[in-house]
C-alpha positions as CSV (number, residue, x, y, z in Angstrom):
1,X,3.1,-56.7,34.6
2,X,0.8,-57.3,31.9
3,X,0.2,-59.7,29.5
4,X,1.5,-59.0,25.9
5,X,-0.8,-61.9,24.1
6,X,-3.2,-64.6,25.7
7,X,-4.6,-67.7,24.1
8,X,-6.1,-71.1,25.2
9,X,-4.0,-74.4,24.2
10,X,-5.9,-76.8,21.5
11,X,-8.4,-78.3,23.4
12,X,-8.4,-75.8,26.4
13,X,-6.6,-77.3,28.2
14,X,-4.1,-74.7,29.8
15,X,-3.7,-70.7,29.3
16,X,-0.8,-69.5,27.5
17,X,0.3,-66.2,28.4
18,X,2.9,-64.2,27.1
19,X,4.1,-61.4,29.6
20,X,5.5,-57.7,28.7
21,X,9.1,-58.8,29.8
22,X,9.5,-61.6,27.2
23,X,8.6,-64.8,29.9
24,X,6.2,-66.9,28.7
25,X,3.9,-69.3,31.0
26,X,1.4,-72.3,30.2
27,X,-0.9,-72.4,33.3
28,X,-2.8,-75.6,33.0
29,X,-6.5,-75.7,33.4
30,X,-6.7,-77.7,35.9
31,X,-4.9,-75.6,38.2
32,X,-6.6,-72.5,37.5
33,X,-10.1,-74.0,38.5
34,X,-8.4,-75.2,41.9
35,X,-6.7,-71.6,42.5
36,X,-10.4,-69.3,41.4
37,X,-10.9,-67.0,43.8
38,X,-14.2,-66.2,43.4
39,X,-16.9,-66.1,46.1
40,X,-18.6,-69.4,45.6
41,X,-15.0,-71.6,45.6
42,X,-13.6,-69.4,48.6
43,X,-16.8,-70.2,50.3
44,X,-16.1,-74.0,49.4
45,X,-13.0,-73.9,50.6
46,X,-13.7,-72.3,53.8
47,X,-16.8,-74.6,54.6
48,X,-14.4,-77.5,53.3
49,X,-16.6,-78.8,50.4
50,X,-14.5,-78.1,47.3
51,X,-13.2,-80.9,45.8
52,X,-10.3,-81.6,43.3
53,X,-11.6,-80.3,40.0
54,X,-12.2,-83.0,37.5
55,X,-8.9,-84.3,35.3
56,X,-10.5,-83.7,32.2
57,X,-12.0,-79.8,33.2
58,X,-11.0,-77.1,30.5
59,X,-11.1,-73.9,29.8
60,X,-14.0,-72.5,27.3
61,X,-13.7,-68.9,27.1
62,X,-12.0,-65.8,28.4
63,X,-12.9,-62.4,28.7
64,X,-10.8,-59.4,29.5
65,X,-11.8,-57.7,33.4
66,X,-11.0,-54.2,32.2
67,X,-6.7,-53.9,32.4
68,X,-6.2,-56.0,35.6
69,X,-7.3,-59.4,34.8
70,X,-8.9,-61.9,32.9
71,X,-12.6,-64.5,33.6
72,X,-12.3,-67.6,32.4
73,X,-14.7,-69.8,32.0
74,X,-14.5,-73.9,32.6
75,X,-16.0,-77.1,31.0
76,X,-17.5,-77.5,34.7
77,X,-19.6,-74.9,34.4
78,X,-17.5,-72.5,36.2
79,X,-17.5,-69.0,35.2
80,X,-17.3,-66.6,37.7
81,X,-13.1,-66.5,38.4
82,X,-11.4,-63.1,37.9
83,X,-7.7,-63.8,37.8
84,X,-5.8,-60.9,38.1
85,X,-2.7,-60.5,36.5
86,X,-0.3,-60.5,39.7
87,X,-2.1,-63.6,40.6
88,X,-1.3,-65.5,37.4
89,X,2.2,-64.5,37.7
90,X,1.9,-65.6,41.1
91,X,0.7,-69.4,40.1
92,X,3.3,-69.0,37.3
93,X,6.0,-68.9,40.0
94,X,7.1,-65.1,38.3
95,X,7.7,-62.4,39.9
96,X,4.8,-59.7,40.1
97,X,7.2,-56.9,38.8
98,X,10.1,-57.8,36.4
């Protein structure tokens, strides 16, 4: 399921997405930075030194990963998280195929 718009709150401070079948979802920033995937935060998490991301992180830009997915990138300095779309339905609590 694909997204049918994308767009950061004022501020940055969650993703709104709007999905093909109508349901719409506000994923805070927050919890985005906590759920990357990428190498350097798995590696973090498996060596147990990521910590809880700051209250106050947001999102500064986005970037379309060809049709699959979407980089953000975080007031931390973070910018290396390719969130598929499955995976934000996932965090959304949706189902991957509606």
């Amino acid at each position: 399921m694909r997204p049918r718009d994308l767009s950061l709150t004022e501020g940055g401070g969650a993703l709104e997405i709007l999905w093909e079948d109508g349901a719409s979802t506000a994923l805070p920033a927050r919890l985005l930075r906590a759920s990357c995937r990428s190498a350097s935060a798995s590696r973090e998490r498996i060596e147990g030194r990521q910590g809880e991301p700051p209250a106050d992180v947001t999102i500064t830009g986005l970037a379309s990963v060809g049709r699959y997915a979407v980089n953000l990138a975080f007031s931390d300095g973070h910018a290396r998280g390719i969130y598929p779309w499955a995976y934000l339905r996932e965090l959304a609590g949706l189902p991957a195929e509606a």
